[in-house]
C-alpha positions in Angstrom: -5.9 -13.1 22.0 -8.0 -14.7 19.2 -9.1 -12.4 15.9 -12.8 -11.1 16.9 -14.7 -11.0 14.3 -18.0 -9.0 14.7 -19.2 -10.2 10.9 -22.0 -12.8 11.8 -23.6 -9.3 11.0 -25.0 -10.8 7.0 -25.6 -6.8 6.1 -21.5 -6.0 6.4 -20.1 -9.2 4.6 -22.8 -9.0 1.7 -22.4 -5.1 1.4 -18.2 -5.3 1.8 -18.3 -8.3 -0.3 -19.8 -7.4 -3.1 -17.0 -4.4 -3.5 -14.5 -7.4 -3.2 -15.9 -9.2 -5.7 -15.4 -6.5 -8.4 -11.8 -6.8 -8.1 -11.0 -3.5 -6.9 -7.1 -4.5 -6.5 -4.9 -7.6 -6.2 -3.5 -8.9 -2.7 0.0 -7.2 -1.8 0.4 -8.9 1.5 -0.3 -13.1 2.3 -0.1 -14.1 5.7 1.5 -10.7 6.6 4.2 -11.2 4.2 4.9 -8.6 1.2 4.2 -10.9 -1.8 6.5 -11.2 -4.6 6.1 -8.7 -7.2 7.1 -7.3 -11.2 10.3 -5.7 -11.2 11.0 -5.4 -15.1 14.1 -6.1 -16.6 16.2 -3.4 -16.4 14.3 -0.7 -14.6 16.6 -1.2 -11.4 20.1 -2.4 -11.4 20.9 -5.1 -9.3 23.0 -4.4 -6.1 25.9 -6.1 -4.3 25.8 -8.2 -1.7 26.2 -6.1 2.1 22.2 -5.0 1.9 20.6 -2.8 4.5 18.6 -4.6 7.1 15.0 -5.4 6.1 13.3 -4.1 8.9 14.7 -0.6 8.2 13.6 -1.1 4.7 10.2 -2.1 5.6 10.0 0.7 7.9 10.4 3.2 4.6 6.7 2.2 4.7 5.4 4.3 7.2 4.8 7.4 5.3 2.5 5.7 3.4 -1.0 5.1 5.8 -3.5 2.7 4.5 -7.5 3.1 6.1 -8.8 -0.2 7.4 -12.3 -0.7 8.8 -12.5 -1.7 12.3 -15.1 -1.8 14.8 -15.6 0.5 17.6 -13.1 -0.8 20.0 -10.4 -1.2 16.7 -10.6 -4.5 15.3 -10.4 -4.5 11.8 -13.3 -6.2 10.2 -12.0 -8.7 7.6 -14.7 -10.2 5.1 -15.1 -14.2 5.5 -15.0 -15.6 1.6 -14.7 -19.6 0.5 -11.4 -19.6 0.9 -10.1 -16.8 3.1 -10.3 -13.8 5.0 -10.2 -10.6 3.2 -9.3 -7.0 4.7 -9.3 -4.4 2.3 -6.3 -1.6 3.0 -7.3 1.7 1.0 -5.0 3.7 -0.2 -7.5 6.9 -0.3 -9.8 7.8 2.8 -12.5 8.8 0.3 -12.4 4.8 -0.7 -12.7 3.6 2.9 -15.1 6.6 3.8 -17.9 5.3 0.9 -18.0 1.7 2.2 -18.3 3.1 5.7 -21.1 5.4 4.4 -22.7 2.3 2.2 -22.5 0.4 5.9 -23.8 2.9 7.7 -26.7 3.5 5.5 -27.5 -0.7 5.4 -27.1 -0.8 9.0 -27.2 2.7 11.1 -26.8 0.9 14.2 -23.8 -0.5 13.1 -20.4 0.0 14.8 -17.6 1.0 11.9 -15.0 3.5 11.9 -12.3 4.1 9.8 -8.8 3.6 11.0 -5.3 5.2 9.2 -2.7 2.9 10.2 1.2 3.5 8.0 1.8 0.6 6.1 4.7 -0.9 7.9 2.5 -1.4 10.9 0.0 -2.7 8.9 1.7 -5.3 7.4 2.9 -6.6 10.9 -0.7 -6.5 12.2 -1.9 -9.0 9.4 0.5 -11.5 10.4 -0.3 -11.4 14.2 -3.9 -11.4 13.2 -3.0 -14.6 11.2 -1.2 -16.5 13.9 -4.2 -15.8 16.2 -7.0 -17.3 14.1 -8.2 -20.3 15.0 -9.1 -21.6 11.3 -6.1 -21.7 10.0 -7.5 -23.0 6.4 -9.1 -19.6 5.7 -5.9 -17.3 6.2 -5.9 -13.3 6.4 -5.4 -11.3 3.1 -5.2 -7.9 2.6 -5.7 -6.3 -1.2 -4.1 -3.0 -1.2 -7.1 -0.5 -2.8 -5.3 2.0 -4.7 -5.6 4.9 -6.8 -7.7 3.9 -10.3 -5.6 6.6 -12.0 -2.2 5.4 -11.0 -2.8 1.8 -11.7 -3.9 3.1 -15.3 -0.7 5.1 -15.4 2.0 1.9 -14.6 0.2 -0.3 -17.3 0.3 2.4 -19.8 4.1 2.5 -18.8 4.7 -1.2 -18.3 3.0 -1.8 -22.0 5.6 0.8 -23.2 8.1 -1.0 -22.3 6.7 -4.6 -23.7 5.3 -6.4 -21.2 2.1 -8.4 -22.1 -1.3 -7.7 -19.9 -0.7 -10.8 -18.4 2.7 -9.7 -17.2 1.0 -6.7 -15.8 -2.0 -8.5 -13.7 0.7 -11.0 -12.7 2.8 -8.8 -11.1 2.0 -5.8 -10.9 0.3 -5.4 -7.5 0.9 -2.1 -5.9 3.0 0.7 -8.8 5.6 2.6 -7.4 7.0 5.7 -10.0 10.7 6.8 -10.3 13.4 8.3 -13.1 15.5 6.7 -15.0 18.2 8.1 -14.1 16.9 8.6 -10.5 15.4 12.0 -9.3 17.2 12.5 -6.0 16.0 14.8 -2.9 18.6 16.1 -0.3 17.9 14.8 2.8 20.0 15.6 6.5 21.8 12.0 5.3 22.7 13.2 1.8 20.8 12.8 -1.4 18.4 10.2 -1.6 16.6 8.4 -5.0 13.2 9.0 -4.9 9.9 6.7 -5.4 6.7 8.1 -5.5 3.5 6.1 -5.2 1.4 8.7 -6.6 2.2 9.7 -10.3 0.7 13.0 -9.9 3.8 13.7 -7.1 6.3 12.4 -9.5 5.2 14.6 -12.0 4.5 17.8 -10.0 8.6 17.1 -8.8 10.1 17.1 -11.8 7.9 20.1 -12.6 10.0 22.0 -10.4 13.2 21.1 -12.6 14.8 23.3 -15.0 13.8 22.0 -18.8 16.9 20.2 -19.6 17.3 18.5 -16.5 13.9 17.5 -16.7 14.2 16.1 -20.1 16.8 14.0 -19.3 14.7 11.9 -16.6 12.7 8.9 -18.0 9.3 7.7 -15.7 9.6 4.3 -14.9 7.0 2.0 -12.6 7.5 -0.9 -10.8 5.5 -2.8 -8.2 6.3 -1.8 -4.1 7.3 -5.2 -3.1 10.2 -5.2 -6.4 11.0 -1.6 -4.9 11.3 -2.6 -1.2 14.0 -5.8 -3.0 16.1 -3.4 -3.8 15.7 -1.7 -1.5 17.2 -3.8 0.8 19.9 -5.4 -2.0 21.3 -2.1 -1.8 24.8 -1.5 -0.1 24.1 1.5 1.3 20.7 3.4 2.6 20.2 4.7 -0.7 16.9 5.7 -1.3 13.6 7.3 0.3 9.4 7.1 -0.4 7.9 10.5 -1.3 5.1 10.5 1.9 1.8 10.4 0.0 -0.9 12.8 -0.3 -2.8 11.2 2.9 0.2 11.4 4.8 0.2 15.0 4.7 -3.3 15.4 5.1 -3.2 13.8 8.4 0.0 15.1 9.3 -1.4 18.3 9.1 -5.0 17.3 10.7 -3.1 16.0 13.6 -1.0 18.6 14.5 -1.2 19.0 18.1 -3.7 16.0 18.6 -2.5 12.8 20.5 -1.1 10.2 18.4 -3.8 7.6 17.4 -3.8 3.8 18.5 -3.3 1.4 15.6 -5.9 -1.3 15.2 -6.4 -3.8 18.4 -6.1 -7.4 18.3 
C-alpha cells in the first residue's frame, strides 16, 4: 500500500512547517535506519567480538514511546519540504499535543490525533513507509523532538569533557545519561547497567544511593544510536533503558484498556 498523505491541506504543512523550520531537533533516523551518532572517546569501552543480536538491541527501544501525528484512520502525517519528507517523533505528549492544538485551532474540521507508538516500532514503520513512496527523491525523515532541558544538560556535559559545539551539533542527536562507573539495577536476569534518557531519572536514582557510593559515580552522556553500538558490541546482554517518564504515564493510563494499534500504512 502506497504512503497516503492527507497534506494537500496548505493550513497543516504551513502550520507544522513552520515548527520544523526552527530546528526543534536533528534527524535520529534516515530512511528508517538509526543514524550514526557521538560516542566520545572514552565514555564507553569497546567490547569483544560475539555481540548480542541487533534486533534484541533495537527492541531495548520499546520503553521509550515517541507521539506522531496521524490522521484519523492512523497515518502519520509527514510534512512535504524541498528535499524530503519530514515526520516529527516527540519525545513529550505535551509537544505533540500543542501542534495538534495549533492544527486544530487553524483548521477545526481537521482530522489529527495523536498517536504513542515505542520507538523500536517506530523506527521500523519509517522504513516501510519509505519503501512505499512513490517519489523516491524526497525520502522519509523523522527528527526525534526531545526534552529542551536534557539537550541543555548533554552539551553542558559534552563541553566538560572538551568537545567543541560543532562536535556537539554533529553528533549529538538524541542524549542518553549513564555513570562512569555504571549504575546497575537488579533485574530477574541479574544486574543490568543503566541508561537513562531523562537526566532528571538519572539523578533522582542515584539520589536513592548512600553518599559515598553516590560520590563515586561520574554522569556521562552520549547519543542513543552510540548507546544502542554498544549495545550490541557487547558479549553479553549487559545493559537495560530506564522506561521514561511517558512510558509510565501510559502504562498506568492503560491499565485495563486494550492495547492500541500503531500507526497504519
Amino acid at each position: 500500500m502506497t504512503c497516503r498523505h492527507p497534506l494537500t491541506r496548505a493550513s497543516l504543512g504551513r502550520a507544522l512547517g513552520r515548527q520544523i523550520s526552527r530546528g526543534l531537533a536533528p534527524t535520529l533516523m534516515a530512511a528508517g535506519v538509526l543514524a550514526a551518532g557521538l560516542l566520545p572517546t572514552g565514555l564507553l569501552n569497546a567490547q569483544p567480538a560475539h555481540a548480542i543480536p541487533e534486533a534484541e538491541a533495537i527492541k531495548k527501544l520499546d520503553v521509550i514511546p515517541v507521539f506522531v501525528l496521524t490522521d484519523d484512520k492512523g497515518v502519520p502525517l509527514p510534512i512535504p519540504r524541498d528535499k524530503s519528507l519530514v515526520l516529527p517523533l516527540y519525545l513529550e505528549s505535551a509537544k505533540a499535543n500543542e501542534q495538534l492544538a495549533m492544527l486544530r485551532k487553524g483548521n477545526p474540521n481537521l482530522k489529527v490525533q495523536v498517536v504513542a507508538v515505542p520507538l523500536n516500532v517506530m523506527n521500523t514503520k519509517v522504513a516501510e513507509l519509505n519503501k512505499q513512496l512513490k517519489d523516491k527523491t524526497k525520502p522519509l525523515v523523522a527528527p526525534v523532538v526531545g526534552n529542551d532541558g536534557d539537550r541543555q544538560q548533554a552539551v553542558s556535559l559534552l563541553k566538560a569533557q572538551g568537545l567543541s559545539e560543532k562536535q556537539i551539533n554533529e553528533g549529538l542527536n538524541i542524549p542518553v545519561f549513564f555513570t562512569k562507573p555504571f549504575l546497575s539495577i537488579q533485574t530477574p536476569d541479574g544486574p543490568r547497567g543503566v541508561f537513562y534518557l531523562s537526566y532528571q531519572e538519572l539523578q533522582n536514582s542515584l539520589a536513592k544511593l548512600p553518599a559515598a557510593d553516590r560520590d563515586k559515580l561520574k554522569p556521562q552522556v552520549a547519543d542513543l544510536t552510540a548507546v544502542l553500538r554498544e549495545i550490541i558490541k557487547s558479549p553479553q546482554d549487559s545493559y537495560v533503558i530506564f522506561p521514561t517518564p511517558e512510558y509510565f504515564r501510559l502504562v498506568q493510563e492503560n491499565k485495563g484498556k486494550p492495547a492500541a494499534k500503531p500507526p497504519a500504512n
